[in-house]
C-alpha atoms as an extended CHARMM CRD file, in Angstrom:
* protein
*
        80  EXT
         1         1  UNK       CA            -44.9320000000       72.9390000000       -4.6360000000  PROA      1               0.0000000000
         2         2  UNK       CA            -41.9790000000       74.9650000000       -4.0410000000  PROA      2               0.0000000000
         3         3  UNK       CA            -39.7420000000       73.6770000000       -0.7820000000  PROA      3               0.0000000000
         4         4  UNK       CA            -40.0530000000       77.0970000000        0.6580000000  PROA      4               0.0000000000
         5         5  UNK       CA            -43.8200000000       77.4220000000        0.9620000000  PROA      5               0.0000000000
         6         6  UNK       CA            -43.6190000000       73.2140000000        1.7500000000  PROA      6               0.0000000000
         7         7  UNK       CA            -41.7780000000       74.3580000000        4.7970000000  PROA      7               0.0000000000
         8         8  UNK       CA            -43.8960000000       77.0470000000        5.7010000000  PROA      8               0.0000000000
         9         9  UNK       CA            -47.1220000000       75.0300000000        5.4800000000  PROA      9               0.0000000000
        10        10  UNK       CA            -46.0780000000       71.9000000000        6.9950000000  PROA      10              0.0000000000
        11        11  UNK       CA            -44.6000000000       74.2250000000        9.6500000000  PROA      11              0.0000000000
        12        12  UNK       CA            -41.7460000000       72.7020000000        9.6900000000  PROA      12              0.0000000000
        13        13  UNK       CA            -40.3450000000       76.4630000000        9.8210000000  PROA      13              0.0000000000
        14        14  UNK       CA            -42.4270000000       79.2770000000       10.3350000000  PROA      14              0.0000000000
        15        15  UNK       CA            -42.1720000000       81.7260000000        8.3950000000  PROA      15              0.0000000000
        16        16  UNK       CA            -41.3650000000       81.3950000000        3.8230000000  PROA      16              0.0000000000
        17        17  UNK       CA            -38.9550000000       84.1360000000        4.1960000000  PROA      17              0.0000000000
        18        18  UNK       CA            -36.8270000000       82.0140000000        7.2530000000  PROA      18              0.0000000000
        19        19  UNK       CA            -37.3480000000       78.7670000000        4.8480000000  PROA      19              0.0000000000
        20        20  UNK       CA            -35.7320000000       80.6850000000        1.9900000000  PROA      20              0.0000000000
        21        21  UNK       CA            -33.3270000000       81.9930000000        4.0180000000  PROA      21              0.0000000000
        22        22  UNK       CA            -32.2520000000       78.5540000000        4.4920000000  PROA      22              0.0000000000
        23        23  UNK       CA            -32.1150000000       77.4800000000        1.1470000000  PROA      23              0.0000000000
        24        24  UNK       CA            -29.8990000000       80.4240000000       -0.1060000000  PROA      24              0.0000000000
        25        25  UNK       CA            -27.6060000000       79.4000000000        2.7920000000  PROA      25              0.0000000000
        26        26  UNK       CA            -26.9270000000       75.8600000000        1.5990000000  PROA      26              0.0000000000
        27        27  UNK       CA            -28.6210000000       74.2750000000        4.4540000000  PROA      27              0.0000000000
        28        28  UNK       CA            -31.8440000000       72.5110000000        2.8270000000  PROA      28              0.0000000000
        29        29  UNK       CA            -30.9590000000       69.1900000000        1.0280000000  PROA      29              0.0000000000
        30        30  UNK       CA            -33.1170000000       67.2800000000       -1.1820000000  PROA      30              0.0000000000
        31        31  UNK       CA            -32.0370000000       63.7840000000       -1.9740000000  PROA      31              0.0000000000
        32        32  UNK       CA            -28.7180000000       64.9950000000       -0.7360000000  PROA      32              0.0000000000
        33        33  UNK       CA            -28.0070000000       67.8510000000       -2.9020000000  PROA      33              0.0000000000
        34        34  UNK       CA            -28.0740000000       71.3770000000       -1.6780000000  PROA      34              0.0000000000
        35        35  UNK       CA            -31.6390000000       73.2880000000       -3.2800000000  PROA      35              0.0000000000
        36        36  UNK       CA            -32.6830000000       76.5730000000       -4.0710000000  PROA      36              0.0000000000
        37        37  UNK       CA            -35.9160000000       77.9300000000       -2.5570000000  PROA      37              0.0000000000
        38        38  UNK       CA            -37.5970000000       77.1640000000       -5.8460000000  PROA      38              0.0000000000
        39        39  UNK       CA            -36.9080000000       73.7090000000       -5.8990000000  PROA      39              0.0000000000
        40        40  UNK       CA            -40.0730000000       71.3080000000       -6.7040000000  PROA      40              0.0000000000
        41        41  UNK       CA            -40.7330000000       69.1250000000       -3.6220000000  PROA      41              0.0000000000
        42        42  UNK       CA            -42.2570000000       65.4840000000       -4.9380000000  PROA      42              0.0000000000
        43        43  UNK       CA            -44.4540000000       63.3600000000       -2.4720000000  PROA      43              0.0000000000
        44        44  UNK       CA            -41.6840000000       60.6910000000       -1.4030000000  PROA      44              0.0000000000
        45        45  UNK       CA            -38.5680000000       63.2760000000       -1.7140000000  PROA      45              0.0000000000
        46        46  UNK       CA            -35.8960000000       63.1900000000        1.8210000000  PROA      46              0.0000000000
        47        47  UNK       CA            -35.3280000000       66.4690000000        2.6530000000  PROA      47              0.0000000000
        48        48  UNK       CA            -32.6500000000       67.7180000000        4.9080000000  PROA      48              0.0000000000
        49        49  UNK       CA            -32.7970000000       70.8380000000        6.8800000000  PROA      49              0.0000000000
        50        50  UNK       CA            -29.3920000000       72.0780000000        8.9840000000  PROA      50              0.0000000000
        51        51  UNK       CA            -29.9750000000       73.5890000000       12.1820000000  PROA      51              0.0000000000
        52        52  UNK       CA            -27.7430000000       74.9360000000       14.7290000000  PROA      52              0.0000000000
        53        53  UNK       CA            -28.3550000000       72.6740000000       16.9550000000  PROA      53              0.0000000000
        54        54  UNK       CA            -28.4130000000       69.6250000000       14.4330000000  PROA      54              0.0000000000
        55        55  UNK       CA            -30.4080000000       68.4600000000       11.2250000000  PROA      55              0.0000000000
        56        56  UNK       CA            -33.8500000000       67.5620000000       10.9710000000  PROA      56              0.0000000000
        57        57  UNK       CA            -34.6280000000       64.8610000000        8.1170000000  PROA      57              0.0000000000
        58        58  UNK       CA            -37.6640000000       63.7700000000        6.9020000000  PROA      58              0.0000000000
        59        59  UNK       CA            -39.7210000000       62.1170000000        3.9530000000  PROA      59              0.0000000000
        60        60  UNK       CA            -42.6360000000       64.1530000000        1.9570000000  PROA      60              0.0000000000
        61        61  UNK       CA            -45.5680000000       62.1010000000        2.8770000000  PROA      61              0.0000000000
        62        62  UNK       CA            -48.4120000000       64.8440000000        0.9540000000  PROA      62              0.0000000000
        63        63  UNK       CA            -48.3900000000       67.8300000000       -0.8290000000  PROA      63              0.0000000000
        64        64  UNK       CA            -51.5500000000       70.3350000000       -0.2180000000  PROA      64              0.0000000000
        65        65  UNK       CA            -51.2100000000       74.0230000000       -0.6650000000  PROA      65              0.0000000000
        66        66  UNK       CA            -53.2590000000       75.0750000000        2.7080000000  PROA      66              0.0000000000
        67        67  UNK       CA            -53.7730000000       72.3980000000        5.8620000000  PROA      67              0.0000000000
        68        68  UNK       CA            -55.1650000000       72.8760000000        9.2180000000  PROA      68              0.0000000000
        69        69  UNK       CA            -52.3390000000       73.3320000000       12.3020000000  PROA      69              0.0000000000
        70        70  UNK       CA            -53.8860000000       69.8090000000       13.2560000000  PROA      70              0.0000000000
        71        71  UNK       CA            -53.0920000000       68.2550000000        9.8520000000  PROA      71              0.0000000000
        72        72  UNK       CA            -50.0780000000       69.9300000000        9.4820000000  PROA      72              0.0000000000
        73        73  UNK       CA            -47.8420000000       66.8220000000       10.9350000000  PROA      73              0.0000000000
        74        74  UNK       CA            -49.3320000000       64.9320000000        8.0810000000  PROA      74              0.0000000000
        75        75  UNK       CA            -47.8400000000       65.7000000000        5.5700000000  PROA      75              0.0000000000
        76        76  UNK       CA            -44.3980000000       64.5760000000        6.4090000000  PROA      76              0.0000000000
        77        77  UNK       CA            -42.8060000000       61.8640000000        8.7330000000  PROA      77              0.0000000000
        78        78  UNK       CA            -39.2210000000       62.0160000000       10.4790000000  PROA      78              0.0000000000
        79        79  UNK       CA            -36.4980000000       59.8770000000        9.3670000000  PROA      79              0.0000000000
        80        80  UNK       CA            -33.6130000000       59.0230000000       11.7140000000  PROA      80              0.0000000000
């Protein structure tokens, strides 16, 4: 699955176009190298995400194309 609609689903951000918009800016890392939107996330991948107020990291836990708002926390856990 692309790390664009990964973010979107897992609502991590909420809209694809915002999670792109990140990418292109340089401020999602995967494995600690700056990705494009298109980038393949892998179940186990770190991925980085810069915010202004700091950076959210976390590790890829699932990959499903849909998931409930419930479920959504699932498929990824925070890293500190």
């Amino acid at each position: 699955m692309r790390i664009d609609k990964f973010l979107k689903v897992s609502r991590i951000l909420k809209r694809r176009s915002l999670a792109a918009d990140a990418a292109h800016g340089g401020r999602v890392k995967i494995g600690g190298k700056t990705v494009k939107p298109s980038h393949e996330v892998k179940i186990g991948d770190e991925v980085e995400i810069g915010f202004n107020s700091g950076t959210v990291k976390f590790r890829v836990l699932n990959v499903k194309e849909t998931v409930r708002k419930e479920e959504a926390d699932s498929l990824y856990e925070i890293i500190n």
